[in-house]
ZAMARGU-4260 file (C-alpha; in steps of 0.2 Angstrom, whole numbers, plus 5000, padded with zeros to 4 digits):
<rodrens>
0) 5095/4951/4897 | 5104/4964/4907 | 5108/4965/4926 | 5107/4978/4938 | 5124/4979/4945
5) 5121/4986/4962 | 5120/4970/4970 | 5124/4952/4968 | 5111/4943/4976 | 5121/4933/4985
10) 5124/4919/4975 | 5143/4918/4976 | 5140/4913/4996 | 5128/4898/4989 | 5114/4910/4998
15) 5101/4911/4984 | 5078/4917/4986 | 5068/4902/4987 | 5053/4907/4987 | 5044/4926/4986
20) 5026/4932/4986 | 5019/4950/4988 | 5002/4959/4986 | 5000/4975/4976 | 4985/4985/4971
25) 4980/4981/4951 | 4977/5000/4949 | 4995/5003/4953 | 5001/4993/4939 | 4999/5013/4929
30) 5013/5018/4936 | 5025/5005/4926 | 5022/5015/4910 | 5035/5030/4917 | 5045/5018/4927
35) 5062/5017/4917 | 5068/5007/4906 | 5088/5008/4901 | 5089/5017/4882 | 5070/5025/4884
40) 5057/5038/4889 | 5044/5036/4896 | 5035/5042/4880 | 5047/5030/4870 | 5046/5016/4881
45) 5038/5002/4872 | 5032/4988/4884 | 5018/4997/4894 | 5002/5004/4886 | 4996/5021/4887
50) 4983/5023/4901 | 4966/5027/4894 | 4958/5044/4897 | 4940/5049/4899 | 4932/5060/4886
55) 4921/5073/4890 | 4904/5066/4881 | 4885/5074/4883 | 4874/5061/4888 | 4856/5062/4884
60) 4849/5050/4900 | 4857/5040/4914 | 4857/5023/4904 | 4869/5035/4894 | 4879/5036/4909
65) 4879/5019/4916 | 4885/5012/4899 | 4898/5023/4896 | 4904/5019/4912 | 4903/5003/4910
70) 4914/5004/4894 | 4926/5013/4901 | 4929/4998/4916 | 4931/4987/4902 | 4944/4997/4893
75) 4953/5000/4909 | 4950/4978/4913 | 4959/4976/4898 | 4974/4990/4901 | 4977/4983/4917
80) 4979/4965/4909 | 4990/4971/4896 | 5002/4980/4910 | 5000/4965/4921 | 5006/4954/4907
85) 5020/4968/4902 | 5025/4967/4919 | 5028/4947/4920 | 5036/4948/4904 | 5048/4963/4903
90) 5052/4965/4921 | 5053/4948/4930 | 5057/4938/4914 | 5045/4926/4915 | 5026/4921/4904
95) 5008/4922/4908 | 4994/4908/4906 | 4978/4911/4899 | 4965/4914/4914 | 4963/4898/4924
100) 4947/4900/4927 | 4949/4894/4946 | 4952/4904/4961 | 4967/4904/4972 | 4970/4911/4987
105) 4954/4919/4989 | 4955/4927/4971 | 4941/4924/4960 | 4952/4922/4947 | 4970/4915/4944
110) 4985/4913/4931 | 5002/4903/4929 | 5017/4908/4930 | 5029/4898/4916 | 5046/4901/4913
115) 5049/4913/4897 | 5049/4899/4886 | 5036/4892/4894 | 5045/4876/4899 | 5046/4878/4918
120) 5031/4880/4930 | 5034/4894/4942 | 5020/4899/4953 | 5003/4908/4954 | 4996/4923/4951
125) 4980/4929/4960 | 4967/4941/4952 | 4948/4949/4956 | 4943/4953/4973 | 4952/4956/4989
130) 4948/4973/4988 | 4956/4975/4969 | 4974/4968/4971 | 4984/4955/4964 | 4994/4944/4975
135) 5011/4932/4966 | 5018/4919/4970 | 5034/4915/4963 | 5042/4896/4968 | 5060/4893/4967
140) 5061/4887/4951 | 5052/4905/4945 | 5066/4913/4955 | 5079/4907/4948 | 5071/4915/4931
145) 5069/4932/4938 | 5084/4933/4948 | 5096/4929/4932 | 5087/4943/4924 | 5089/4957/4934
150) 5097/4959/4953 | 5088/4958/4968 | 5090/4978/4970 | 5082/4982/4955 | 5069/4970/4959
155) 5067/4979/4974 | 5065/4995/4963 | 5051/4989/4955 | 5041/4981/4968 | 5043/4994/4980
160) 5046/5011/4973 | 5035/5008/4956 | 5021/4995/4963 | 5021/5003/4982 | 5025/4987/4990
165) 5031/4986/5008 | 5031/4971/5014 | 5033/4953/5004 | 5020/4941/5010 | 5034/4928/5010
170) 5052/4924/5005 | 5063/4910/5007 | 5081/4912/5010 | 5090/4895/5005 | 5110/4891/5009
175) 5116/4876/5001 | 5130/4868/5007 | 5140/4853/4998 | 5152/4850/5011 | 5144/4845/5026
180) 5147/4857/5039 | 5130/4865/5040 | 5120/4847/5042 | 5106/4843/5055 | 5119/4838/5069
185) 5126/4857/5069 | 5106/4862/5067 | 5103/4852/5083 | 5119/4858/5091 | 5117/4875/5086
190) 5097/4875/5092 | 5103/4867/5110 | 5116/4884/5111 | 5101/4894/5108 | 5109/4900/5092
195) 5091/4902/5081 | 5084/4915/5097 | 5078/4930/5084 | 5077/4943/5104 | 5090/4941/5118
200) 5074/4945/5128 | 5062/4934/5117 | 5057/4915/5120 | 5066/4901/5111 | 5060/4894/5098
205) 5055/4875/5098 | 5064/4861/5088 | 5057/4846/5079 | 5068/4832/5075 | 5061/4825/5058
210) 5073/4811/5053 | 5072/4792/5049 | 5082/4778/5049 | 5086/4761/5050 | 5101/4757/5066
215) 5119/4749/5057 | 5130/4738/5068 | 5133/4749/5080 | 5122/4763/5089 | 5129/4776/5078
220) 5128/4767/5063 | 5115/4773/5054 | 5107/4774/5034 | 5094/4787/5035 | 5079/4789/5021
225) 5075/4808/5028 | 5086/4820/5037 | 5075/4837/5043 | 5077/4849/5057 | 5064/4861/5059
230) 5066/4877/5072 | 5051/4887/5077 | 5032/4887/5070 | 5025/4887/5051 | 5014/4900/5059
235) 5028/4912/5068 | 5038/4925/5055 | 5051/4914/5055 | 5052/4895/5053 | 5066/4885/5049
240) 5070/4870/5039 | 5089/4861/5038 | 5086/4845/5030 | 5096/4834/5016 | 5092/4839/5002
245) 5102/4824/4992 | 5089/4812/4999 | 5074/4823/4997 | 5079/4822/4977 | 5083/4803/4980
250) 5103/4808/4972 | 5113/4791/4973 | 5128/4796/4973 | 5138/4792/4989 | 5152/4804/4987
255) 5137/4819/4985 | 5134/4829/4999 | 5119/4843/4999 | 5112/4850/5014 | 5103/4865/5014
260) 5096/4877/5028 | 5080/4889/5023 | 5073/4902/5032 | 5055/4906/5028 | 5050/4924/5032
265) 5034/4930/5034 | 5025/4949/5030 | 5045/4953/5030 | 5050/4971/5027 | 5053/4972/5005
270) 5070/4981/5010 | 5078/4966/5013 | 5078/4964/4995 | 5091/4978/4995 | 5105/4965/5003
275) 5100/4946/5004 | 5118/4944/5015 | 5116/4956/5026 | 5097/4952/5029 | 5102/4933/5032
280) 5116/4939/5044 | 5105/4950/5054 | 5094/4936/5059 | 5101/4926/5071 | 5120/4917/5079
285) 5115/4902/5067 | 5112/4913/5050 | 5130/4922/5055 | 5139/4908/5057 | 5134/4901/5040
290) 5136/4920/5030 | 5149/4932/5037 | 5141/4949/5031 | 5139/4962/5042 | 5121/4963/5048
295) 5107/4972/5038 | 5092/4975/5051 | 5076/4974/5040 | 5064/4967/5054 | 5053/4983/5059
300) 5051/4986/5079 | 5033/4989/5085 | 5039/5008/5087 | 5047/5010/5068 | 5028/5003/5061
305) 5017/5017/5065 | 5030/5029/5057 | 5033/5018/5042 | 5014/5017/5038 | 5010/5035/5039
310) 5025/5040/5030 | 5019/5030/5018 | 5003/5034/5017 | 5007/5052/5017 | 5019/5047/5001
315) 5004/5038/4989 | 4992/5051/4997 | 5004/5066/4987 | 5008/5056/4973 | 4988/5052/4969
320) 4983/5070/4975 | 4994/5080/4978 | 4991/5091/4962 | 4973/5091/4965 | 4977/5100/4983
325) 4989/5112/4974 | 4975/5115/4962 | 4962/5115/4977 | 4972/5129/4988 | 4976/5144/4972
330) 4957/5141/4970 | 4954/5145/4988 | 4970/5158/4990 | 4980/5147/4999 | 4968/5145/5014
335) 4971/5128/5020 | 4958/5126/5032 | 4945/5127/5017 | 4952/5117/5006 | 4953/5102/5022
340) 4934/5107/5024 | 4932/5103/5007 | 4941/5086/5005 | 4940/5077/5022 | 4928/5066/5026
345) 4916/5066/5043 | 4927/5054/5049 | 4939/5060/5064 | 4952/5044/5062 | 4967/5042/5047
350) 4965/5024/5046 | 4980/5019/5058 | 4976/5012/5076 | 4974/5026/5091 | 4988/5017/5101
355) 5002/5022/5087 | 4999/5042/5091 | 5013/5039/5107 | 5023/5026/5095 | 5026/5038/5083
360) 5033/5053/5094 | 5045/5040/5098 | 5047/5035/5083 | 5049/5052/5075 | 5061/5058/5086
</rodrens>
């Protein structure tokens, strides 16, 4: 196994992904084949099958037709199975079941993810429908596997730069401390100083107090069967959860101490990816006062949005095309407005909302 060495992860600060799902369209699974891998080509590389082609056939009647096409979605069914499969293997170190046979998550269709030697469950994979995407998602456990296999920037790499994901559904950042500091009293104290506000201007967030008991002698005294602090809403971007984690594995030992406080991050911008630290840092006074990084700003503002999604669709739309419209404008002699004539649609919109036309002047700027 070999790791990227551009970044660590984070695992020397005890900060460590607990959690991670994202969406990517099946048909960009294609693009795997020329990705990279260290000592190949991409004509040598061995993990990723060609990409079938059509051939050119003379059909005698449109029943000719419809059955070749329907061969030809099979053979690309399979391919993109195969790469899907090549892609749980070789890149995120872990196994694929057989088809389950049950849906999840509004999939028609859904795998397991094991460990690579199969030993360890470590999340869900989601397949057919939802307009022809497949959705992971990959538990602690299963991070743990893909995280020893290859660093969080190369992961990033792969998800973002090969697959053309920009946000991760989910992830969870997790901080374990052994020594006490961070428990639910500092949570409590912490959320009382307004430590977990995420905007100066914005609201803060509410607290729930999740802990059981039984009294000792004294007010104070006190043998507690659950310790959890949650800040903010399961439904907000960003929840929090500090709880023992000693107890919630039911660990005996009296001189053990295991806190941990995790962040749950929702439709999160994937560059976090690039620097775990510095993307925990940047969230809040509590995040800093547990990792000392200097801030890494992932959180896109309501005016960077509209520019990040045209720029990104400009990018798949000249990676897809753009040799087509190359093509297009020698057979036209370079006049553009024929070759828009030929290629747009009668629709006057792009796809984005009219409100982001103003955003992203400001944005752009």
């Amino acid at each position: 196994m070999s790791l990227d060495k551009h970044e660590t992860d984070g695992t020397e600060s005890r900060l460590n992904i607990d959690w991670l799902s994202f969406t990517f369209k099946i048909a960009d699974l294609r693009h795997c084949e020329r990705a990279g891998f260290m000592g190949f080509t991409r004509e040598t590389q061995p993990h990723f099958p060609k990409q079938p082609k059509y051939k050119s056939q003379k059909a005698a009647s449109l029943e000719q037709i419809d059955a070749y096409n329907e061969k030809m979605r099979n053979v690309f069914s399979e391919y993109y199975t195969e790469c899907l499969k090549a892609f749980v293997v070789h890149v995120l170190g872990l196994s694929l079941s057989p088809l389950r046979d049950k849906g999840f998550q509004f999939y028609e269709n859904s795998f397991n993810l094991f460990s690579e030697d199969g030993s360890q469950f470590c999340g869900l994979v989601g397949i057919g429908g939802n307009n022809d995407t497949v959705h992971f998602q990959i538990n602690g456990t299963g991070c743990k596997h893909v995280l020893a296999r290859r660093s969080a920037f190369s992961l990033h790499h792969w998800l973002h730069k090969v697959l053309g994901v920009q946000t991760l559904s989910r992830i969870d950042i997790a901080y374990d401390d052994y020594d006490g500091i961070f428990d639910c009293d500092y949570a409590l104290t912490a959320a009382y100083e307004d430590a977990f506000r995420l905007n100066p201007r914005g609201r803060s967030p509410k607290v729930k107090d999740d802990r059981e008991f039984f009294f000792g002698k004294t007010f104070n005294e006190r043998t507690y069967t659950k310790e959890q602090i949650s800040v903010g809403s399961r439904q907000s971007p960003v929840y929090w959860r500090i709880y023992n984690k000693k107890l919630e594995q039911k660990i005996e030992s009296d001189d053990f101490v295991w806190y941990r406080s995790e962040v749950e991050l929702k439709k999160w911008n994937i560059d976090i990816l690039l620097n775990i630290k510095g993307g925990f840092a940047a969230l809040n006074d509590f995040a800093r006062s547990i990792e000392s990084s200097p801030s890494f700003h992932t959180k896109i503002t309501k005016e960077k949005r509209p520019a990040f999604d045209l720029l990104n669709a400009t990018y798949w739309l000249k990676r897809q095309y753009g040799g087509i419209l190359n093509d297009l404008l020698e057979l036209y002699n370079g006049n553009s407005k024929h070759v828009l004539a030929t290629v747009v649609r009668d629709s006057k919109t792009i796809g984005l909302p009219r409100t982001y036309s103003n955003l992203l002047n400001m944005a752009l700027e």
